[in-house]
C-alpha positions in Angstrom: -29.5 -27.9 -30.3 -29.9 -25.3 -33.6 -30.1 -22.4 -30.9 -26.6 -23.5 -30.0 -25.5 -23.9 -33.1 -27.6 -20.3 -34.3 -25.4 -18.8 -31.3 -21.6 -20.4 -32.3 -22.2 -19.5 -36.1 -23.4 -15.4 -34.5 -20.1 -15.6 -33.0 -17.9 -16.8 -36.2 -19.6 -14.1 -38.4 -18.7 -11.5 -35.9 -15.1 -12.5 -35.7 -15.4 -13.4 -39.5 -14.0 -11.0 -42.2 -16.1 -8.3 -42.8 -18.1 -8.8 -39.5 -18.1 -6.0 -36.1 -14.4 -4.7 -36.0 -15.1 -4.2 -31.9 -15.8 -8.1 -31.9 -12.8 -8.6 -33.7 -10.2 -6.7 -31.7 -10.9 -8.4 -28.6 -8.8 -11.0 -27.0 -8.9 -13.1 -23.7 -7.3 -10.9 -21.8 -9.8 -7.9 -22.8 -12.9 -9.6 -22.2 -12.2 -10.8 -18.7 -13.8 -8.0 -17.2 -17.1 -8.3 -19.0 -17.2 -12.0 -17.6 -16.7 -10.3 -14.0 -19.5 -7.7 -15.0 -22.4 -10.1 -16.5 -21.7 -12.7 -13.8 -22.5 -10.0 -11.1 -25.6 -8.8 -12.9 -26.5 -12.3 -12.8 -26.2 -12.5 -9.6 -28.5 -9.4 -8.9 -31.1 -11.1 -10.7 -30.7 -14.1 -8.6 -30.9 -11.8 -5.5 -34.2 -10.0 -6.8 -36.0 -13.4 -8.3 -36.2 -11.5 -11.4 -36.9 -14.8 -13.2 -37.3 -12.9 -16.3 -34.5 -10.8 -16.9 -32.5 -14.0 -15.5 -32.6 -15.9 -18.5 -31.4 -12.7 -20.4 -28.2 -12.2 -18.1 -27.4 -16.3 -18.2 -27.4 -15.1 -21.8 -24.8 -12.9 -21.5 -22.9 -14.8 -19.4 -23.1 -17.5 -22.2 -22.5 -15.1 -24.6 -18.8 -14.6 -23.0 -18.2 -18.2 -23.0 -18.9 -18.6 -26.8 -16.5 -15.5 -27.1 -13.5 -16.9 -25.6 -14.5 -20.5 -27.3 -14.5 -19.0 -30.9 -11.1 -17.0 -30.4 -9.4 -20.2 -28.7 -10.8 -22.0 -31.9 -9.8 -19.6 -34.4 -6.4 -19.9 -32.7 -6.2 -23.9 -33.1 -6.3 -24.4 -29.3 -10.2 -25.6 -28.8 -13.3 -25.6 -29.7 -16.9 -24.6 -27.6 -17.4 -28.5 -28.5 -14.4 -29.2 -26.5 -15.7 -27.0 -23.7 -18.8 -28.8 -23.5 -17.4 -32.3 -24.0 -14.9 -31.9 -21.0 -17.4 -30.2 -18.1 -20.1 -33.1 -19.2 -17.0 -35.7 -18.4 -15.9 -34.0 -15.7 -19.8 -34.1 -14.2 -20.1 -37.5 -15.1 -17.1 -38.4 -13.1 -17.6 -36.7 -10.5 -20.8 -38.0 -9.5 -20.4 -41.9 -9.4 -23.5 -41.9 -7.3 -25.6 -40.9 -9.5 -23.7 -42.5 -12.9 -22.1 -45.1 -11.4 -22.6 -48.3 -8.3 -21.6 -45.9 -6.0 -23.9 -45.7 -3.1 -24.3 -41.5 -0.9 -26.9 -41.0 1.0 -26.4 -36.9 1.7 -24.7 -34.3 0.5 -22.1 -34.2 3.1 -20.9 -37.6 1.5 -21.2 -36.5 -1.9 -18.6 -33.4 -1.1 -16.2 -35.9 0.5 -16.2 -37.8 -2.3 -16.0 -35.0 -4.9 -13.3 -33.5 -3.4 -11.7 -36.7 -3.3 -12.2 -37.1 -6.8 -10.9 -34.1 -7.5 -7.9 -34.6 -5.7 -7.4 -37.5 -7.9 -7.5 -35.7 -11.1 -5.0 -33.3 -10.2 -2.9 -36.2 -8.7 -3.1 -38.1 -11.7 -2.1 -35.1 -14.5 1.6 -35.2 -13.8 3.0 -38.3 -11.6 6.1 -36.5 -10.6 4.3 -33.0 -9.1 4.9 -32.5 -5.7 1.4 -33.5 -3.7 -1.2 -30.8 -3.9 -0.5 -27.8 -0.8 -4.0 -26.4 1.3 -3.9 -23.5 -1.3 -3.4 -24.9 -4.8 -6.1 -24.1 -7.0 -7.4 -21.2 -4.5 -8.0 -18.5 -7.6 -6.1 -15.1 -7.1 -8.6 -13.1 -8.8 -11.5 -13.9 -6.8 -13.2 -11.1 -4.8 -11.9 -10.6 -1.8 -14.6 -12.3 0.5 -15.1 -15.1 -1.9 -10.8 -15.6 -1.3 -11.0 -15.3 2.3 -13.6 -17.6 2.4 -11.9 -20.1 0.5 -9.0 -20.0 2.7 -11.3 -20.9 5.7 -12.8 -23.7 3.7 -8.8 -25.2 3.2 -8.6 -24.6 6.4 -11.3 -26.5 7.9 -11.4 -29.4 5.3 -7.2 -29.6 5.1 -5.9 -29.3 8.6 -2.8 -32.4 8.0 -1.5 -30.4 5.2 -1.2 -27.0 7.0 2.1 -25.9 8.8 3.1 -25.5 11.8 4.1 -21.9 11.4 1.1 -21.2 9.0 -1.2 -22.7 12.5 0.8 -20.5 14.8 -0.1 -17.3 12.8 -3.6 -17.8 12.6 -4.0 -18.2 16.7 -2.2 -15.3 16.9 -4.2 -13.4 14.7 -7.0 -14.4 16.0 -6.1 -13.3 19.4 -6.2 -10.1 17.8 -9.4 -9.8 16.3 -11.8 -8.4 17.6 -14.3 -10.4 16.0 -17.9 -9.9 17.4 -20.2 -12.7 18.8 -23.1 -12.6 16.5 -26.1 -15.2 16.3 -28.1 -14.8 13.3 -26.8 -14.0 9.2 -28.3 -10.8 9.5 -26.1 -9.6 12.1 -23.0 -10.3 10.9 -23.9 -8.7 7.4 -24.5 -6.1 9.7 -21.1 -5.6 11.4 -19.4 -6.2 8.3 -21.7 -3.2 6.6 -20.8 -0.9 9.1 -16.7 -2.0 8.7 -16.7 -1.0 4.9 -17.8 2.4 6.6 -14.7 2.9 8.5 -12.7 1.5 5.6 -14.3 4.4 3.9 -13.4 7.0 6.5 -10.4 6.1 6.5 -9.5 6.2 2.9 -8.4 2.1 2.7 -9.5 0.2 0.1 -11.4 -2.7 1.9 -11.1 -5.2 -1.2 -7.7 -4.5 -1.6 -6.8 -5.0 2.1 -9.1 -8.0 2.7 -7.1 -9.9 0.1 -3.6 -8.5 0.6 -4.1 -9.8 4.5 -5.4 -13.2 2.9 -2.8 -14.0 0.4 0.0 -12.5 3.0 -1.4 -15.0 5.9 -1.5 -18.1 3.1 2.4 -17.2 2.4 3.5 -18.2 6.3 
């Protein structure tokens, strides 16, 4: 597409001799917090239907993938071509239903098989790695919620691979909670609304502590 092509030569020139010297000081490590921040105005369009000013944040977001793409390419490691090439594999692959003889009737099916697929890949990338844990691949950095919720996902979908001590742990702590019987999504937003306001009170930082219990639970 020229538009894509319009957008990678933008970039070049702005990373280029003589282009922006804010452009040109950045590095991975730097621009990982805009990714954070146009992601979650993204998202806020995506709450709001704001079809409009959608297509200008997916811009952005973009925007930060051609950024790290042109400095990984200026740095002989890959190219945006590269980028694009491997996710359209990797898509491909993944969906033998659709590309291949394969034959799912529902999604349910298609996650098994993804995951399965998946699995695979990871599998086949180094022969003499030790078989994947519950956790690999669970990202550190990921918001707090989005971490604990993972962890319930391994949980639920992984149950052979967990131990015995990890299983113990979480029956106790769950004989702990004080978890609330609620019925609709509404409600629980609303208890967990009304948490962040004691977190507050208290002075605790409810990110912080939500993923600090997390990762400390995974470690048993």
């Amino acid at each position: 597409m020229k538009e894509i092509q319009d957008l990678l030569k933008t970039m070049a020139t702005l990373r280029g001799p003589g282009g922006c010297p804010w452009d040109r000081e950045q590095d991975h490590a730097s621009l990982a917090r805009h990714l954070l921040e146009e992601a979650a105005e993204l998202i806020d369009t995506i709450d709001r239907g704001d079809l409009e000013h959608m297509r200008e944040e997916l811009g952005d977001v973009l925007l930060q993938v051609v950024f790290h793409a042109q400095m990984a390419s200026e740095a002989g490691h890959f190219t945006f071509a590269d980028v694009a090439r491997e996710i359209n594999e990797k898509l491909v692959r993944r969906h033998p239903h659709v590309f291949g003889e394969m034959d799912l009737q529902d999604s349910a099916a298609v996650l098994v098989e993804w995951e399965k697929i998946k699995a695979g890949e990871k599998g086949g990338a180094n022969k003499d790695a030790p078989p994947p844990g519950p956790w690999d691949d669970i990202p550190l950095g990921l918001p707090a919620l989005l971490f604990g919720d993972k962890v319930w996902k391994r949980v639920e979908q992984k149950k052979s691979l967990l131990s015995e001590a990890f299983c113990k742990k979480l029956a106790a702590e769950r004989e702990k909670a004080s978890t609330p019987k609620v019925d609709d999504e509404e409600a629980w937003a609303r208890e967990i609304f009304f948490l962040l306001e004691q977190s507050r009170k208290k002075g605790w930082d409810p990110e912080g502590a939500l993923r600090r219990y997390a990762k400390d639970l995974i470690k048993t």
